[in-house]
N, C-alpha and C positions, 0 to 999 in steps of 0.2 A: 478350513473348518469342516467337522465331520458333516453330510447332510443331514443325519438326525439331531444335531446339535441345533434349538432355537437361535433366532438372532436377537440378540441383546436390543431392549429396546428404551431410550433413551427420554425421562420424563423430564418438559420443561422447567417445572419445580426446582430440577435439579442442577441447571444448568442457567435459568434467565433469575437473575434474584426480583427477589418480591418487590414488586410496584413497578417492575421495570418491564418497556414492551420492549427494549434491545437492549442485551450486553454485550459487551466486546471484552475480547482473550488475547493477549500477545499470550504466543508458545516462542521458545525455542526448543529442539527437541532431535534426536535421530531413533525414537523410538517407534517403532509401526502399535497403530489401535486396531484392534478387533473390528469385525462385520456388524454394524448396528444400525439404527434406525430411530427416530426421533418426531418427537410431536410439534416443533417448529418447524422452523424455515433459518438454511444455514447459507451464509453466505463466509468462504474461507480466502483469503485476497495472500499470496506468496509472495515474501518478502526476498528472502534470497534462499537459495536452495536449491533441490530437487526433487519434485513429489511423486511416485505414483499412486494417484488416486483412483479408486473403483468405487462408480458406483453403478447399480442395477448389473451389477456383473461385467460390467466393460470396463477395462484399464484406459488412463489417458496421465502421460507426463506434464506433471505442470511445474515449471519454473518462475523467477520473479516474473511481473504483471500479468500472473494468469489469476482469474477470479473464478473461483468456482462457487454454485450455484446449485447446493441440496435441496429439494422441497420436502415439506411433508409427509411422511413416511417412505422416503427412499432409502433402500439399502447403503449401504456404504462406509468404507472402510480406508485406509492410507498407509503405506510405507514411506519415509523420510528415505532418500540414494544416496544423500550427503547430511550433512548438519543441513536445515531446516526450520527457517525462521518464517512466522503468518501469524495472521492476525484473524479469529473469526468470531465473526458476526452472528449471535443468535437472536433471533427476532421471532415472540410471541405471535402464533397467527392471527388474531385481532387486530394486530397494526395494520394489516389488510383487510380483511372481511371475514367474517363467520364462516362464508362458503369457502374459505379458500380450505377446508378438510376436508370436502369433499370432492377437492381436484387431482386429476390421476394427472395431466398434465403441466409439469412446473413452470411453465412457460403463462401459465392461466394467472399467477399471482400477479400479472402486470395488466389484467383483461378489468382493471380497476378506474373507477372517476378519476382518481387522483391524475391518473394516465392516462387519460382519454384522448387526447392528440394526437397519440402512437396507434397505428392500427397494426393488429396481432399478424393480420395476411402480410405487412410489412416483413414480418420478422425471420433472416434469413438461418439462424446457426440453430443447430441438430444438435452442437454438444451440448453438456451438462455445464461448458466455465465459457467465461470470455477473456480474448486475449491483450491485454494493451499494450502498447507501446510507445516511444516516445514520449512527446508533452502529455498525451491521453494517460499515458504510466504516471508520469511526475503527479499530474493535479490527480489522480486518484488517491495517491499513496497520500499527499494533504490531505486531502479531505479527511482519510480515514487516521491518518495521525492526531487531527483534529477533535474527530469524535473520540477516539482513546482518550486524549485528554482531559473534553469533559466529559467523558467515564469515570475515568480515575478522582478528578477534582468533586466533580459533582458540588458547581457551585450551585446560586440562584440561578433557577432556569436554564440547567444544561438538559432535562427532559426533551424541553422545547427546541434547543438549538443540535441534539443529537437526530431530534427525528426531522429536523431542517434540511440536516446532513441530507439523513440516508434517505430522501425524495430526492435532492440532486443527484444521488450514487445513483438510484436506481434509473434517472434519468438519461444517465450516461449508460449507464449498461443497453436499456432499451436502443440509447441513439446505435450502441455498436451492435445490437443484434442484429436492429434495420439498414444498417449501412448495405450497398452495394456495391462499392468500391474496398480494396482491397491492399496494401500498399506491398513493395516486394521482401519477401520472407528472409531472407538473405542480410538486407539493410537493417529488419527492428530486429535480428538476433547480433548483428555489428553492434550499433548504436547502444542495445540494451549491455553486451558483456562490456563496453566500454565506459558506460555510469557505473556500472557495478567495481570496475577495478578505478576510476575516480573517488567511490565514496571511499573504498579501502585505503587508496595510497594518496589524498587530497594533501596530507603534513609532510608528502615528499615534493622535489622537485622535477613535475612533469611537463612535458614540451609535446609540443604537438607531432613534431618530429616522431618523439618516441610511442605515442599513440598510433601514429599512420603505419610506425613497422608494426606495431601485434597484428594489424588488420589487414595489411599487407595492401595497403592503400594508399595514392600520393596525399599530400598535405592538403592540397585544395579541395581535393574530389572529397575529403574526408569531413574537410570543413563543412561545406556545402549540405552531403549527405545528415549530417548531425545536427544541423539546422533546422533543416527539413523535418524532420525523425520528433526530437525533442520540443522545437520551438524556441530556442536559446544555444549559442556557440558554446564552444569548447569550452575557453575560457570564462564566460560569464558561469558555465554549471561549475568548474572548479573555484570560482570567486565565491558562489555561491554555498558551497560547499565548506567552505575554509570562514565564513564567514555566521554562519548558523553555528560552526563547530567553536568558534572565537567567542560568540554569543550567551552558548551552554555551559563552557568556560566559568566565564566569568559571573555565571548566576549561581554557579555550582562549586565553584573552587575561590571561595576569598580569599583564603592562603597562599595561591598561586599570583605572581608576579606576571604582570601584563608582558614585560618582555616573554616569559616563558613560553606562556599562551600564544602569543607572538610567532615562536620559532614551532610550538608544535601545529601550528595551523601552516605549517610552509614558507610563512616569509622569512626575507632577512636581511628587508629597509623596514625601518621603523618608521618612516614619512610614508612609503607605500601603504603598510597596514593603518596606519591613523587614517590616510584618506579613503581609501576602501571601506572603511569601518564607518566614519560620519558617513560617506555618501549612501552605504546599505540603512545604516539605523539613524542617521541624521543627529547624533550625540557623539562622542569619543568615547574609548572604550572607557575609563576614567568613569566622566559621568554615564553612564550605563552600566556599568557595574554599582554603582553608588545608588541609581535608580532602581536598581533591581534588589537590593542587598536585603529586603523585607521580606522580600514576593517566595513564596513555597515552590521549592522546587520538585517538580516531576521528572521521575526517569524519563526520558525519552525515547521512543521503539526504533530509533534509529534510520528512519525513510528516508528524512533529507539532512 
């Protein structure tokens, strides 16, 4: 951008809808935005992709579980390196305090009652995002799938149950700023490309075998490692996996045939999938599709 060129500057009006103090945006996109600035507070969570983002002039790559963390008149701009899938969070600055527009430091929107237990001297990281991994990734990417939801639904009282949400979110982000411990870099970049090619290939047939050769890992060490990392094995995150996707299935496709649903979720025992299926939702898929058949369905962002 030329230096005499202003920076585009970005009014909430425009961007948080009326009576809302947070909206939330699924993008998918490989499209880069210009250098602007904005009179919220942005919180952008990477879903899968590859980002570099700039803000205050500094570049920093972000990939799934990275959260980044715009304040209040910060510059800032992105280029997508791949296809580029996130979710952001604009949150009017009254959800926190009047003063929070007179903070030059963003780290200060947490210097709040609501967050009084967390002390700021705590607070270890210098970048602008935080990074998760693991189980800390999975329950983020809920939660915020979560509040999408009631974004989009906007039943009775998703106000209420959105801004529930994001004091947990922000509770978790505070815990990872203060943390002091560090786990090894090596392991949440294993662990993480290894959900990511689970969610894609969940309706094939994978073996743990052929997980340990991408990673160039024996079977155990791998198991063990991914345990650790996530907080659930191998096979329970692909049970998992195959089973929310059996779920959306059948709330979203009446026309489609249980067996079919069946073979695109990976199985190909029909007594396996019935018991997996009562034991995750405690109904058959039968009655579950039959209990669902009313219920308004919502796209899904895809997390889990």
């Amino acid at each position: 951008m030329p230096d005499n060129e202003p920076i585009r500057k970005l009014r909430k009006n425009e961007f948080i809808e009326s009576g809302e103090a947070i909206t939330l945006q699924h993008t998918v996109t490989k499209t880069p935005y210009m250098e602007h600035k904005h009179d919220f507070v942005e919180l952008v969570y990477i879903m899968s992709g590859k980002i570099r983002q700039r803000v205050d002039g500094e570049d920093y790559i972000l990939t799934r579980g990275d959260m980044l963390i715009v304040n209040y008149n910060q510059s800032h701009s992105f280029e997508p390196l791949s296809r580029a899938e996130y979710v952001n969070i604009m949150i009017n600055p009254e959800f926190f305090s009047n003063t929070l527009i007179n903070s030059e430091n963003m780290y200060e929107i947490f210097e709040i009652s609501m967050f009084s237990e967390f002390s700021p001297g705590d607070i270890t990281y210098t970048k602008p995002y935080v990074a998760f991994e693991g189980d800390e990734m999975l329950r983020i990417e809920e939660i915020i799938s979560h509040m999408l939801r009631e974004f989009l639904d906007k039943k009775s009282g998703y106000k209420s149950v959105i801004s529930g949400y994001m004091r947990v979110l922000f509770s978790l982000l505070l815990r990872k700023m203060c943390s002091k411990t560090d786990s090894s870099h090596s392991l949440r970049h294993v662990t993480r490309e290894l959900i990511e090619y689970i969610d894609v290939n969940f309706g094939s047939r994978i073996t743990l075998e052929e997980l340990a050769e991408r990673c160039f890992y024996n079977t155990s060490y791998l198991s063990r490692m991914f345990k650790k990392q996530s907080g659930i094995t191998v096979s329970e995150y692909i049970r998992k996996k195959r089973m929310e996707n059996a779920a959306r299935l059948l709330k979203s496709c009446p026309d489609m045939s249980i067996a079919a649903i069946m073979e695109q979720c990976g199985y190909t025992d029909t007594k396996l999938f019935y018991g997996h299926f009562k034991e995750y939702y405690m109904v058959s898929p039968k009655d579950y599709r039959k209990k669902n058949s009313n219920n308004k369905v919502v796209d899904d962002i895809s997390l889990f």
